[in-house]
C-alpha positions as CSV (number, residue, x, y, z in Angstrom):
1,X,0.0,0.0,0.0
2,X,1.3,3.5,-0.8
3,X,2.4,6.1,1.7
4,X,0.6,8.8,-0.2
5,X,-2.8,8.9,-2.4
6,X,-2.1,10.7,-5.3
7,X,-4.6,12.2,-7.3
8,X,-5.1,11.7,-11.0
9,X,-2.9,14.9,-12.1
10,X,0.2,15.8,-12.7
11,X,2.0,18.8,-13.7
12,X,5.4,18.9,-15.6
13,X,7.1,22.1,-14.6
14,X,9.8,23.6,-16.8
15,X,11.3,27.2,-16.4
16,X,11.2,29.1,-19.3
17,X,12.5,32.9,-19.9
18,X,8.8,34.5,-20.7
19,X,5.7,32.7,-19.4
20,X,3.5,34.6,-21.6
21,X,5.6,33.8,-24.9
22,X,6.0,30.4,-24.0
23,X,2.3,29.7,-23.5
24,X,1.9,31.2,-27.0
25,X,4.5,28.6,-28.6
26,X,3.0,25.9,-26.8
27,X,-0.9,26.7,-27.8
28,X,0.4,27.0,-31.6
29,X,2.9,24.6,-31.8
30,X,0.6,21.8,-29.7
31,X,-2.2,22.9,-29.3
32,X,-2.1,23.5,-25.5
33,X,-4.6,25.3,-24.1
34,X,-4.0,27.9,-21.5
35,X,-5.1,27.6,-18.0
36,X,-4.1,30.4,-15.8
37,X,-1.1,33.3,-15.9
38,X,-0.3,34.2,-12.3
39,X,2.1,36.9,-12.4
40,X,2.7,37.7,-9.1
41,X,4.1,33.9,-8.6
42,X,6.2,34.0,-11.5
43,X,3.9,31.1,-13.2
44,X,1.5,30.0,-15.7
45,X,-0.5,26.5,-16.5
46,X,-1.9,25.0,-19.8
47,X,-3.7,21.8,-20.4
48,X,-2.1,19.6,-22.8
49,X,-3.9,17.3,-24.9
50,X,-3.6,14.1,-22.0
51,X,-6.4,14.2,-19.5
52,X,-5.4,15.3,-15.8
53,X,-1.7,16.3,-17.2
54,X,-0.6,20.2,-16.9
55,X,2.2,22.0,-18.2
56,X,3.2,24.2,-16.0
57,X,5.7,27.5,-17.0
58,X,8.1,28.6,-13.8
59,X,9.6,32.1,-14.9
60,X,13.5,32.2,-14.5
61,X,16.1,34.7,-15.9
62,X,18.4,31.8,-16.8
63,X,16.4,28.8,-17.2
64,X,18.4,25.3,-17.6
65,X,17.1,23.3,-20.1
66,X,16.3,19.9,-19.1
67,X,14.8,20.4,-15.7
68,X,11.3,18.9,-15.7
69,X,10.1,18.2,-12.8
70,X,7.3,15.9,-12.0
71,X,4.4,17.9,-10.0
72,X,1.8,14.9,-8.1
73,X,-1.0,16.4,-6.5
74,X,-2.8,15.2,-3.2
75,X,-5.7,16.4,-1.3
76,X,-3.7,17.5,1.5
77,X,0.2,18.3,1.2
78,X,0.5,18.1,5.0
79,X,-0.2,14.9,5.5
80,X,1.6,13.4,2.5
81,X,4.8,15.2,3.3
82,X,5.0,13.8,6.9
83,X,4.1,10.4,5.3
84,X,7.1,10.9,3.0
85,X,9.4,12.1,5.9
86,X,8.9,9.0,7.7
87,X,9.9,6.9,5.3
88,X,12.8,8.9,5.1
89,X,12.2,10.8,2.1
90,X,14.4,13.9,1.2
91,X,13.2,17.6,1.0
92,X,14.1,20.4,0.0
93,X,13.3,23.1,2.0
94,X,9.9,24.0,3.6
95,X,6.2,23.5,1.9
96,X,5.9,26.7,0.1
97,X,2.2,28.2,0.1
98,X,0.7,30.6,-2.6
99,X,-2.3,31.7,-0.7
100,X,-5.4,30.9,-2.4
101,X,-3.7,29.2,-5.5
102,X,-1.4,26.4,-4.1
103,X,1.2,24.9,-1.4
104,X,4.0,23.0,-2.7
105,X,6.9,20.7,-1.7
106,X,9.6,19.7,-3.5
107,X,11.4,16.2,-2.6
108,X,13.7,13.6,-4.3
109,X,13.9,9.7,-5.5
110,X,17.1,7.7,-4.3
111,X,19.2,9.3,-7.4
112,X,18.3,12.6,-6.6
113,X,16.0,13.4,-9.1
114,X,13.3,16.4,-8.2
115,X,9.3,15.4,-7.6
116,X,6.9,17.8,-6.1
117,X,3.7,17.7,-4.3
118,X,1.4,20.4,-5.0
119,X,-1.9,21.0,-3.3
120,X,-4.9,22.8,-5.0
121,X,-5.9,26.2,-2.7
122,X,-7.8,27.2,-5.2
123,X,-11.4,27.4,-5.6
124,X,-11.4,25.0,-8.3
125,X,-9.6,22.2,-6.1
């Protein structure tokens, strides 16, 4: 039995330079539709064409190609992450909480690659 229920999305984050011209290449090139901008968090979301998957557009000034990382989200980030901890999971830093949009946490597999947990603050989760 698992030591967290996961829900049936995920979100692959990728940093890009421009959020907004991204999203544009994305919807033309793929036909991804966009979800959300959120400027003040540096972020945007589109839908791609697989049900329940995200992508999801972390503005950076120098963005290295190559870093996708895995988003997993559960109904409540608290719980999961002390699950996690227990088992002796690795994270990095504290949950990070975008009030009313979403709380994160990132943490890593035995070869160190980054996952994160994401819970849905807003209205629509």
């Amino acid at each position: 039995m698992p030591l967290v229920s996961l829900e049936n999305t995920i979100t692959l984050a990728i940093s890009v330079r421009n959020r907004h011209t991204s999203a544009e290449w994305y919807h033309e090139k793929l036909g991804f539709e966009l979800i959300y901008h959120a400027d003040e968090a540096g972020w945007s979301e589109l839908q791609t064409k697989t049900e329940g998957v995200t992508l999801g557009l972390g503005e950076q000034s120098e963005p290295a190609p190559g870093n996708t990382v895995p988003v997993f989200g559960v109904a409540n980030i608290e719980v999961a992450r002390k699950a996690l901890e227990e088992a002796g999971v690795k994270f990095d830093g504290e949950t990070e909480t975008v009030e009313g949009m979403v709380s994160t946490a990132t943490f890593y597999d035995p070869d160190n690659n980054a996952l994160m947990l994401a819970q849905d603050l807003s209205s629509a989760g």
